[in-house]
C-alpha positions in Angstrom: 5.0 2.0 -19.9 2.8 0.9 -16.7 3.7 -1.9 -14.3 2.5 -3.0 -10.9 3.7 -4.0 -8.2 3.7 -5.5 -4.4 6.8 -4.6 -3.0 6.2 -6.2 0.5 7.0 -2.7 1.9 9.1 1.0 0.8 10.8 1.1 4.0 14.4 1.1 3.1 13.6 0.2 -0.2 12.1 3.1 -1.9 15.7 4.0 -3.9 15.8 0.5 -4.9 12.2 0.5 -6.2 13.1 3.9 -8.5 16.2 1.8 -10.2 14.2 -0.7 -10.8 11.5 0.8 -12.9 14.3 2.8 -14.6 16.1 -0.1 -15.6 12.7 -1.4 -17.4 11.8 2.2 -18.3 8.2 2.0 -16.5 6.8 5.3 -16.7 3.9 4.5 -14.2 3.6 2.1 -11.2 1.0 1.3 -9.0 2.8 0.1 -5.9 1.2 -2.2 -3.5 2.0 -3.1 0.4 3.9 -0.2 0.7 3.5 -0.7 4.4 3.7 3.7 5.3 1.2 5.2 7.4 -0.3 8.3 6.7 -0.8 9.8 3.2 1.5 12.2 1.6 3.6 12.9 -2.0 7.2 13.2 -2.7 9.8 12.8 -5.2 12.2 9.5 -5.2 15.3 9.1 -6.7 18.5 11.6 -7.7 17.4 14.7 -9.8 17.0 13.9 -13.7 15.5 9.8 -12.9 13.6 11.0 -10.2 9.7 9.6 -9.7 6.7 11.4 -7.8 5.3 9.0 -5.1 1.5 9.5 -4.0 0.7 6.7 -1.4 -1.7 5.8 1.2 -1.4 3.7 4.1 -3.5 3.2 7.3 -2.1 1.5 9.9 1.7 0.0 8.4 0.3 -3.0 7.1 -1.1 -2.5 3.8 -1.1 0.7 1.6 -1.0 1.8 -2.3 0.7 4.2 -3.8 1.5 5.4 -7.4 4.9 6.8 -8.5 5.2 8.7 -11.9 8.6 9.6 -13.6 9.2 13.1 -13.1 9.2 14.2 -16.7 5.3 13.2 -16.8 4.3 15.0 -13.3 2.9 18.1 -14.8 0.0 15.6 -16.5 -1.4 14.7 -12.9 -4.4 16.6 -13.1 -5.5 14.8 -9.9 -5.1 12.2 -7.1 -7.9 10.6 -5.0 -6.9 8.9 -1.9 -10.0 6.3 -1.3 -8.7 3.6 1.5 -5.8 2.4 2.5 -6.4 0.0 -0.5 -7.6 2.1 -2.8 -5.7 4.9 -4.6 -6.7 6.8 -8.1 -4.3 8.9 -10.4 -5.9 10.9 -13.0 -3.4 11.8 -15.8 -3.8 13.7 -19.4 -3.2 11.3 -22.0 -3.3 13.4 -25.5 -4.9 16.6 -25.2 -8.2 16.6 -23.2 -8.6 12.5 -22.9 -7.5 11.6 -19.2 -6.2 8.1 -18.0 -7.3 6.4 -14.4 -4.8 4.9 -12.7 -5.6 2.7 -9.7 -3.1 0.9 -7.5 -5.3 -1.7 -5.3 -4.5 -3.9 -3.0 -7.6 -6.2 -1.7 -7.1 -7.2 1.8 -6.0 -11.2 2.4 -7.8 -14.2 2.9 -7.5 -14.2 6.2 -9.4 -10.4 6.7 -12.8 -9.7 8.3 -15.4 -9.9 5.7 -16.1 -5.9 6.8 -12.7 -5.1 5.7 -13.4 -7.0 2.8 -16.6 -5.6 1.7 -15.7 -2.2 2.6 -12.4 -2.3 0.3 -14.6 -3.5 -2.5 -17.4 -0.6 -1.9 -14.5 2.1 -2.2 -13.0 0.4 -5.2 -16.5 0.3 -7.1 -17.5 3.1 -5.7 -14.5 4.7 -7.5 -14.6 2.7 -10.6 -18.6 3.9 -11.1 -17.5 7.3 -10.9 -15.7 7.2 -14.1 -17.2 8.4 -17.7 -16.5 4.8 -20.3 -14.8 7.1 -22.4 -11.9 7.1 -20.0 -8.9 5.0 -20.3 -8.8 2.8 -16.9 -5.5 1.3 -15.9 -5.8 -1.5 -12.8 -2.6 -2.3 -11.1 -2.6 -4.2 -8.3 -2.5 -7.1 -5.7 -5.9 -8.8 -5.6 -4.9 -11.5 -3.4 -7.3 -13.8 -5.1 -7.0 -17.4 -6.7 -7.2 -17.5 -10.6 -9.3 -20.5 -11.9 -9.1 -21.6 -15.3 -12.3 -20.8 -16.2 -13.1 -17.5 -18.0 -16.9 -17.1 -17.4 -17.6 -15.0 -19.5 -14.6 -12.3 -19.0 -12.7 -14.0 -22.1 -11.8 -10.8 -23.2 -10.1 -10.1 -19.9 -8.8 -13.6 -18.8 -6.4 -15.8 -21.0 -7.7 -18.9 -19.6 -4.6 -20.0 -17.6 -5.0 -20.5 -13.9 -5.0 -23.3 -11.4 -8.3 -24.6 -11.9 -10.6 -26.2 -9.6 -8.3 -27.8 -6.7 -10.0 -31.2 -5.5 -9.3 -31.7 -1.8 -10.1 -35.5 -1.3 
């Protein structure tokens, strides 16, 4: 199972965040607005319900991370830490087919338009780098506005969002 996740920051919260995808048996979370600086890995959680964390964080206001239950650790073949919005999990899936993970968190409204465009190079970027015979997972926080409109992505977008807001 693979869930997402903005948890508004893992400070004081990270033991909390490990029962929770235990208790709905989530194998694989991309966590969002983790709020750590830094970049490292470690393992969450009391031995036998344990997850691996991977994260990446800039300046403790954003960040991504990914956590994998520890019985499916040893098929991380690799983790690519792109931006403090941006991080990549590459996992075996049945024998030599891989699965992408991203956890992304796209910067708010309220952001520079560099931050914005720079988050979006790394992400496609990344996403261009990948063979289409991979399986690609996207978890994240896009911090967008859903319209109802599908445009083309039907396949992709059920159709249900807010639709065009009228401000008169």
């Amino acid at each position: 199972r693979f869930g997402t996740w903005n948890v508004g920051t893992l400070t004081g919260r990270s033991l909390e965040v490990v029962e929770e995808l235990q208790r709905r048996m989530v194998d694989v979370a991309a966590l969002q607005e983790i709020r750590w600086k830094g970049e490292g890995t470690r393992f969450v959680g009391a031995k036998g319900g344990r997850y691996k964390l991977w994260w990446k964080g800039d300046d403790g206001t954003g960040g991504v991370g990914v956590m994998v239950r520890e019985e499916l650790v040893e098929k991380v073949l690799e983790v690519r830490r792109r931006s403090n919005g941006v991080i990549v999990v590459v996992m075996l899936r049945l024998e030599k087919q891989t699965m992408i993970i991203f956890s992304a968190y796209v910067p708010q409204t309220g952001k520079s338009e560099e931050i914005k465009n720079d988050f979006w190079t790394a992400f496609s970027d990344t996403i261009s780098t990948i063979p289409k015979s991979e399986t690609i997972l996207i978890g994240g926080d896009l911090n967008a506005h859903v319209e109802e409109k599908t445009d083309g992505f039907d396949n992709v977008h059920g159709g249900f969002g807010y639709g065009e807001r009228n401000e008169d």
